[in-house]
N, C-alpha and C positions, 0 to 999 in steps of 0.2 A: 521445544527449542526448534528455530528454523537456522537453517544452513540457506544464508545468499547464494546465488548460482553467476547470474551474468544480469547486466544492463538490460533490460529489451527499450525502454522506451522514458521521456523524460514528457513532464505534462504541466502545466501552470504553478501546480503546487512543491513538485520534485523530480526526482527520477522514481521508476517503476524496475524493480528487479525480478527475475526470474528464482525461486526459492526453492526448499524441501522439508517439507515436516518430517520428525524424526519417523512418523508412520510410511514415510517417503510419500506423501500425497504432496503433488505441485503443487504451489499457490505462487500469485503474484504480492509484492509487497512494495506499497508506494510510501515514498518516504515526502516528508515536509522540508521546505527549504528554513535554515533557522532567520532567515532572514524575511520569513513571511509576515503580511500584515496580521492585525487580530482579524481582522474581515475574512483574509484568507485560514486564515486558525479554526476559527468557526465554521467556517465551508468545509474545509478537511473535515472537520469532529462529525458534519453532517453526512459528509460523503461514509462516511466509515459505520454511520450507527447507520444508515439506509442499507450497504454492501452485507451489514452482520446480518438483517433480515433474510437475507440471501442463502439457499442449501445451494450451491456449485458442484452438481454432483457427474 
């Protein structure tokens, strides 16, 4: 489970919040606007399986 924190930043796709995983490790969580195109759908879905490559350590 993540617990939203605050706003930090809003980008093409949505806004970006500041989180907490229950292990309390910060993460950021960018959300979709419901009002996106598919184009943008599939850019998100791409942005997010490239970001999961990703250790943030």
């Amino acid at each position: 489970m993540i617990k939203l924190d605050r706003l930090i930043g809003k980008g093409a796709f949505g806004e970006v919040y500041a989180g907490l995983m229950t292990n309390n490790q910060s993460v950021a969580i960018k959300t979709l606007h419901s009002s996106a195109s598919s184009t943008q759908r599939v850019d998100f879905l791409k942005e997010a399986i490239i970001m999961n490559q990703f250790n943030h350590e």
